[in-house]
C-alpha positions in Angstrom: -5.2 5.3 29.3 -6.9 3.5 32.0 -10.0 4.9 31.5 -10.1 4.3 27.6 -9.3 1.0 28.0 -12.6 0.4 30.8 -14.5 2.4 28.6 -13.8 0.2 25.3 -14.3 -3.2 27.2 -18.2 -2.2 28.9 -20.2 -3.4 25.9 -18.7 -7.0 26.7 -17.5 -7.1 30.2 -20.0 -9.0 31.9 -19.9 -11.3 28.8 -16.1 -12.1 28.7 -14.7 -10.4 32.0 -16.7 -10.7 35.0 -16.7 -13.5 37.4 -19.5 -15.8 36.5 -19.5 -18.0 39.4 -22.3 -16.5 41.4 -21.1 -18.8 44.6 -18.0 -17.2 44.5 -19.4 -14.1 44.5 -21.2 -14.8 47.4 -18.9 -16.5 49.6 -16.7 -13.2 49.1 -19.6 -10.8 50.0 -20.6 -13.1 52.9 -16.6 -12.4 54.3 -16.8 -8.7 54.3 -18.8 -8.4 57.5 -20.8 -5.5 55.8 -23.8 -5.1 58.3 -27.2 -3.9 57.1 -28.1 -0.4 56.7 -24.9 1.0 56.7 -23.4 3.0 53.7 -21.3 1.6 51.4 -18.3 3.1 48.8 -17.9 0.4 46.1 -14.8 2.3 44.1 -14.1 0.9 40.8 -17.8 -0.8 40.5 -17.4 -1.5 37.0 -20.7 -2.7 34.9 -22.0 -3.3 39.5 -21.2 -6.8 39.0 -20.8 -7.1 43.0 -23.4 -4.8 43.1 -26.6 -6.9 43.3 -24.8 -8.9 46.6 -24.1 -6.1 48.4 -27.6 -4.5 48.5 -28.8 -7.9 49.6 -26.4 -7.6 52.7 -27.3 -4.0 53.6 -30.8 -4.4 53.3 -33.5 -2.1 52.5 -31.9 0.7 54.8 -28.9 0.6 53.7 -26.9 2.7 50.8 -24.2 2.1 48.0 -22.1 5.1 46.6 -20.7 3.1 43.5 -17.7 4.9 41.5 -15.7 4.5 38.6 -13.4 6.3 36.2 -15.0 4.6 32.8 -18.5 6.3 32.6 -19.4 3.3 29.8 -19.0 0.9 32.8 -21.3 3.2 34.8 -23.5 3.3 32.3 -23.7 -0.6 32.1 -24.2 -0.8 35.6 -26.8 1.8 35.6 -29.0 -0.3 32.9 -29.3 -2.7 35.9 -31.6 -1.1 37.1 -31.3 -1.1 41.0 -33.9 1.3 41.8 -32.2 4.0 43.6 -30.5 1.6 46.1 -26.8 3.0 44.3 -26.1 6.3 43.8 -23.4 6.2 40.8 -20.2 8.9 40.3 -17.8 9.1 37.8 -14.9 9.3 39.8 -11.0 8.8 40.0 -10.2 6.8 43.2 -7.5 9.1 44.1 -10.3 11.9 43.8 -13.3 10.7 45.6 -15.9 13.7 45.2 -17.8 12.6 49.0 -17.3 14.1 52.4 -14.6 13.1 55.0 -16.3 10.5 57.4 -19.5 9.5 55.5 -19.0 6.2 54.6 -18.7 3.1 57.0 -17.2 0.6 54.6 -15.5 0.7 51.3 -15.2 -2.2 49.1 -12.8 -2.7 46.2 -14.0 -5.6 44.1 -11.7 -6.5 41.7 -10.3 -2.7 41.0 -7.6 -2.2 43.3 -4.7 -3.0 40.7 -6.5 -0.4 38.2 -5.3 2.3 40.4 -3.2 4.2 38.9 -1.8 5.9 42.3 -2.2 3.3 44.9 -0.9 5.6 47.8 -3.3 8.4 47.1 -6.4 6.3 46.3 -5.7 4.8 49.5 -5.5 7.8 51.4 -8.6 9.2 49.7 -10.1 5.9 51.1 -9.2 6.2 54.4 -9.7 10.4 54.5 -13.9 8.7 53.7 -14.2 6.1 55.9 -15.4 6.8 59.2 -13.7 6.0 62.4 -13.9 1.8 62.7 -15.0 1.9 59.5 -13.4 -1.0 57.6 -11.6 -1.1 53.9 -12.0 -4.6 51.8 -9.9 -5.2 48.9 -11.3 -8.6 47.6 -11.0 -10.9 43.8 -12.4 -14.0 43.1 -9.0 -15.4 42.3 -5.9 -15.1 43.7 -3.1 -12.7 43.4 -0.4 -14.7 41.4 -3.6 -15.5 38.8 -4.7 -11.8 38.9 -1.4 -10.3 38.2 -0.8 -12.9 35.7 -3.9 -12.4 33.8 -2.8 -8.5 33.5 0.3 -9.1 32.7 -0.8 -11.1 29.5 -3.0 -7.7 28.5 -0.4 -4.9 27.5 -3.4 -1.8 28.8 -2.9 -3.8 32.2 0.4 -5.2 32.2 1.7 -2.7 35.2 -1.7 -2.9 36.7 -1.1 -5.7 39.9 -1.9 -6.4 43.4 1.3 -5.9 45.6 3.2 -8.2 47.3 2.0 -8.8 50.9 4.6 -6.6 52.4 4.0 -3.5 49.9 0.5 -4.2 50.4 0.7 -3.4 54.3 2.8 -0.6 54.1 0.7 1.0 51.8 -2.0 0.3 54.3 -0.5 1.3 57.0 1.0 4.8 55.3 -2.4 5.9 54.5 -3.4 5.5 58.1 -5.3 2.4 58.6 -5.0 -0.1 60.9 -5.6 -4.2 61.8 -4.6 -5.2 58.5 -5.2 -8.8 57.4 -4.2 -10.4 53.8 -5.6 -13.7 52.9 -4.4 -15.2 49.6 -5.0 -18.5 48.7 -6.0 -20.2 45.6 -9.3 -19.4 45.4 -9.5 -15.7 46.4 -7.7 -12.8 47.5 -8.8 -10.7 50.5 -7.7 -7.9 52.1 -9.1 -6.0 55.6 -7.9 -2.6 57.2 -9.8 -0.9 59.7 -10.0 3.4 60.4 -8.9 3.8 64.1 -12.1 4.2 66.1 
């Protein structure tokens, strides 16, 4: 259902959907301490709206492994036209089709409610990531105004960001480690680590 939902919003995401405040955007990508020319897993990438920021923090070495379950919003982000800096899968979170220990950060912009198995996605995640590699899970608003924006769309209604303590033991069941939530009312940001 998740899927068919994405996939019937992509011709007007980025018109009615995505965040439009560019500074926002980049005071979030500016926080995720992603260093250049490391590889990056950007799950649930959507129509790549985070996409343009994080290839300007990597650099030209670096690498983005963008996924998503809606191949519509893949195609949108596609069209973009990044020029081979993202290679793009269409891809279940709780299914990632990549080796154990090949990425070194994984960024979930704006997705992490979508999952519709929290636990696994996160252990797929994690299973990815390589040792002190680091997990964000960041939005642009914060949690209260994220849930309640979903729970006004009956697709999305179930579809939320977990309170703080569910949020950590989630985190911490799938293995990771140095867990920090920030959630204030301008953004929402979340940090685990892979044990080194």
């Amino acid at each position: 259902m998740i899927k068919t939902y994405f996939n019937g919003k992509a011709a007007i995401w980025d018109r009615v959907a995505a965040e439009k405040d560019q500074s926002k955007l980049q005071q979030m990508v500016a926080r995720l301490d992603i260093r250049p020319g490391s590889v990056v897993l950007d799950v649930g990438t959507g129509t790549g709206v985070f996409l343009p920021l994080l290839i300007q923090s990597l650099g030209s070495d670096g690498k983005i492994v963008a996924i998503d379950i809606a191949e519509e919003m893949l195609q949108r982000a596609r069209m973009k036209g990044f020029n081979g800096a993202v290679a793009f899968l269409n891809a279940d979170a709780a299914h990632i089709p990549l080796p154990e220990a090949s990425v070194d950060s994984v960024v979930c912009y704006s997705s992490f409610p979508h999952f519709q198995d929290k636990p696994r996605a996160l252990m797929e995640i994690y299973r990815v990531v390589r040792s002190g590699g680091r997990l964000f899970i960041c939005h642009t608003s914060c949690r209260e105004a994220i849930n309640g924006l979903h729970n006004g769309i009956p697709e999305v209604t179930h579809d939320v960001i977990p309170e703080e303590d569910e949020m950590r033991w989630l985190l911490s069941a799938a293995g990771f480690v140095e867990i920090e939530i920030e959630d204030n009312h301008e953004n929402y940001l979340c940090r685990a680590s892979k044990q080194g």
